[in-house]
N, C-alpha and C positions, 0 to 999 in steps of 0.2 A: 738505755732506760735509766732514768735518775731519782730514786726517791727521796724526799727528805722529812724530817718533821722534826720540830721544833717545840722545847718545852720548857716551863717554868720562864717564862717573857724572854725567850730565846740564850736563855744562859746554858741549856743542854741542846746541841743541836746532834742530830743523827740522820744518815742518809747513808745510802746502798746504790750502786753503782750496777747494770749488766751489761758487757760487752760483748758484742757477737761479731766476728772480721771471718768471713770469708776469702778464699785464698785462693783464684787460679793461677796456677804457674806453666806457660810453654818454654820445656825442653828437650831439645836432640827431634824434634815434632811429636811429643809427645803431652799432651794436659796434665801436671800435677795438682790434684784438688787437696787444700787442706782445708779445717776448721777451729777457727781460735773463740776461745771462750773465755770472759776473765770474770770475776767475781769480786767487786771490793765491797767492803762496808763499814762506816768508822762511827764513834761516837766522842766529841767535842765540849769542854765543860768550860765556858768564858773564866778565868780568873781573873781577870782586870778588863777593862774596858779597852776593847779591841783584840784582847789578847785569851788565846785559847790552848788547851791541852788535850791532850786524847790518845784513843784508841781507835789504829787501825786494822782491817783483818785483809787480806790478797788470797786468790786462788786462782791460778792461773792453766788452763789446759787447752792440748791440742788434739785435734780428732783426726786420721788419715784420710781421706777420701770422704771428709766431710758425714762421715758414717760418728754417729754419738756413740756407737756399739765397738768402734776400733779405735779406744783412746791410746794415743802416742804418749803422752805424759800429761801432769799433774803435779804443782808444784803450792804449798800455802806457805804464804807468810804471815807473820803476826807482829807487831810493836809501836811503840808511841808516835804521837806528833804533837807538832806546835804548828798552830798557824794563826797568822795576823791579818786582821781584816780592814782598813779604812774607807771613806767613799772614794779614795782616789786609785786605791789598787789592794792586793790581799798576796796573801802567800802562806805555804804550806811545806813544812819543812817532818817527814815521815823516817822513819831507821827501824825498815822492816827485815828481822832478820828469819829464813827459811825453818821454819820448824817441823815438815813433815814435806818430803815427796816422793814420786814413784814417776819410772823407774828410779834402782838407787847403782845400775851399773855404769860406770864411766869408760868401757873399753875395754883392748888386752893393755896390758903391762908388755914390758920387752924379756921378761922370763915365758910369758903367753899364759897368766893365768888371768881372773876376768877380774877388774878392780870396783872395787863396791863402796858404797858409801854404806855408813852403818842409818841413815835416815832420811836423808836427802839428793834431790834429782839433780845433779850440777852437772849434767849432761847441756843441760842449754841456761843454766839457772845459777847465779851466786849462790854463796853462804847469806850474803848480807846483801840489801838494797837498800839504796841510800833515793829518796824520793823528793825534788826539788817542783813545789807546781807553783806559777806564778800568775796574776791575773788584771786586769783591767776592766774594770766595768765598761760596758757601753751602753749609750741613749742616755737620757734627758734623767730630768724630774719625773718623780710619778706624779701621775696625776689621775683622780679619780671620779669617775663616771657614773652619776644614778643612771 
């Protein structure tokens, strides 16, 4: 699901992103069920013509057995972007780095005590995400219809 809206003759544009992936996995004959949930939402300020800056936010979690009540982790990111928009292609250039997750254990260590992050989930997750989106418009002209 994609929201967006647009304001002051499209020089602030804002939009939110939900993502839901489902996950069955067979192995050894057995179904592993997971549940992926992503959350983004950014807001964009034209400073030149074609050319934007902004804020985006990521949250990223996964559920066990597809249960919302058995979350396996949770991870947010936060940080700027630039992206470039023309009629013949656009792109989006984001340096979101992880500011808050859970869990924040990483394993044993080889002494066998348990190693921790002091606020972040880098069990499956960077410090830092570096986000490349690239794009193509498709179809015609618009054309409009009483």
């Amino acid at each position: 699901i994609i929201l967006q809206k647009n304001f002051f003759d499209d020089t602030l544009v804002t939009a939110t992103n939900l993502m839901v992936e489902p996950e069955w996995e067979k192995m050894d004959g057995l179904t592993q069920k997971e549940l992926w949930v992503e959350w983004t939402a950014g807001a964009n300020y034209r400073v030149r013509e074609n050319w934007f800056a902004g804020l985006e936010f990521r949250n990223h979690m996964e559920f066990v057995d597809m249960n919302l009540g058995n979350q396996e982790h949770s991870a947010y990111f936060v940080g700027p972007s630039v992206h470039y928009g023309s009629e013949k292609y656009w792109w989006t250039l984001t340096f979101l780095p992880q500011v808050w997750g859970w869990p924040r254990g990483l394993g044993t260590g080889s002494d066998g005590t348990e190693i921790t992050d002091s606020r972040d989930h880098l069990g499956q997750h960077e410090r830092m995400e570096v986000r490349f989106r690239f794009g193509i418009p498709l179809g015609g002209e618009h054309t409009h219809v009483d």
